[in-house]
N, C-alpha and C positions, 0 to 999 in steps of 0.2 A: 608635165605633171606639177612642177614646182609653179606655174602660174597657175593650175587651179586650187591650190593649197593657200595662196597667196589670195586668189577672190574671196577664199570660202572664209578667212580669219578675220576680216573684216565684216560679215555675215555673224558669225558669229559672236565677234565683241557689239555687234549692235544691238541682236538679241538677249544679251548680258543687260545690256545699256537698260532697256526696255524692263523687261525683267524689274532691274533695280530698281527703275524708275514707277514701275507697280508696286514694287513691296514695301516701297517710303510713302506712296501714296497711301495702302490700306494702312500703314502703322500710324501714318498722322489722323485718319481716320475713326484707328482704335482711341486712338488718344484721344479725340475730341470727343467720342462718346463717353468714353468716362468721365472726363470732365465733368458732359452736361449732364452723366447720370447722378454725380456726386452734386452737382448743384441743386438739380431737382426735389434730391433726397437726401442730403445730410444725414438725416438718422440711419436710414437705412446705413451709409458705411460704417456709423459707429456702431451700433446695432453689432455688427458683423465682425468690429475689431474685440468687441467687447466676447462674443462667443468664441473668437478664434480664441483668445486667451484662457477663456473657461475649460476650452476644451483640451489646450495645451497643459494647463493645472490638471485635468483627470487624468491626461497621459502621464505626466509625471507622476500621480500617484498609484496610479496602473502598475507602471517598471518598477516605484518601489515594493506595492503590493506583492508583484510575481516575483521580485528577489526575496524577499519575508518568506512567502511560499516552498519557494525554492528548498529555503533555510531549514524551516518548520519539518518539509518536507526530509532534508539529511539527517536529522535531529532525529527523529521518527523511526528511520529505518534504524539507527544506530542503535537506540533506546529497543527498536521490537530483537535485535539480535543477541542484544545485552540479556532481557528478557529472556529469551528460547536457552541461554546459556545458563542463568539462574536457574530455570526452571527443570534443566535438563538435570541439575548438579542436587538438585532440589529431590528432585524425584528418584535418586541414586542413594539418597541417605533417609529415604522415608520408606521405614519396614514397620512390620506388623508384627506381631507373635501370637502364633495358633497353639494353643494346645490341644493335643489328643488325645484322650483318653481311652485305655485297651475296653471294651465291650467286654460286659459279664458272657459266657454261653447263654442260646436262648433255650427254652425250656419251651418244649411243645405237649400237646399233650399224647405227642406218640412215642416219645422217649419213656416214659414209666411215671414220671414223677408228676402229674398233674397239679397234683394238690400243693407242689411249690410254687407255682409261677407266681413270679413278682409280681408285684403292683407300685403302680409307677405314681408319683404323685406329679404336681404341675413343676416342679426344681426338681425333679428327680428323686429317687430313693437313696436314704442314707444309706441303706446296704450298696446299695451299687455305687455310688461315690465312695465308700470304704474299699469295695473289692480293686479300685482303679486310681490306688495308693502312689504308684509310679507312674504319672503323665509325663509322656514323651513333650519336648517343646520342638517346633520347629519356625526359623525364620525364616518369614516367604518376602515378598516386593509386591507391590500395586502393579496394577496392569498394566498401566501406562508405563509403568520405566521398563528401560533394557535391563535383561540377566545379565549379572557379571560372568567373567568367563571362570572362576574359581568356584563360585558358589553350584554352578552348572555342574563341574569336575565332580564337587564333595556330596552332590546328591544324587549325583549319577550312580556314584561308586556303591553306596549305601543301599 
């Protein structure tokens, strides 16, 4: 077996040989087409050097672009959380004040007294603004905020 090992490596360094001897051929090959493509056409390579560079200047303003982006982009989410927090702390000190006023009885005309029933004008009656001398006030919140957990307790209780 050691003499067929010994034919066969000879075999194949020739095959190698051959090989090589192709790949030097097409590359001298490649070469001389360029060559004669670059003589034929001069423009055409500068042409081509001239866009590869245009095109390497938008890349680079691309990457800086999409870092700016990026940036713009952290800046953004920051400011919108900032914001939600403001507006959170916002919404917790912004109250209202309702007053109530107790309601005269109504007077129908099946109770006896017809001939009293009020007359209302468009601001209301002085007699009925007089009789509702003691308005309750009460402090509410916007719908949008949360109740606090105290004020919940003190109107529960009430």
């Amino acid at each position: 077996m050691a003499v067929d090992e010994h034919d066969e490596l000879p075999e194949a360094t020739q095959r190698e040989a051959e090989l090589q001897r192709q790949i030097d051929d097409l590359q001298g090959q490649g070469t001389g087409l360029h060559r004669d493509r670059e003589e034929t056409n001069p423009g055409l390579s500068l042409e081509f050097q001239i866009l590869k560079e245009k095109l390497n200047e938008h890349f680079k303003q691309l990457e800086q672009s999409a870092g700016k982006l990026n940036q713009l982009e952290s800046e953004n989410l920051t400011l919108r959380d900032e914001n939600k927090a403001l507006n959170a702390a916002s919404n917790k000190k912004r109250r209202f004040r309702t007053q109530v006023c107790p309601m005269p009885p109504l007077e129908t005309p099946d109770s006896g007294t017809g001939a009293n029933l009020p007359t209302t004008t468009p601001g209301g009656d002085a007699s009925t603004r007089k009789k509702a001398k003691d308005p309750q006030t009460y402090d509410g919140e916007d719908m949008d905020s949360e109740p606090e957990p105290d004020k919940e307790a003190s109107i529960g209780a009430a």
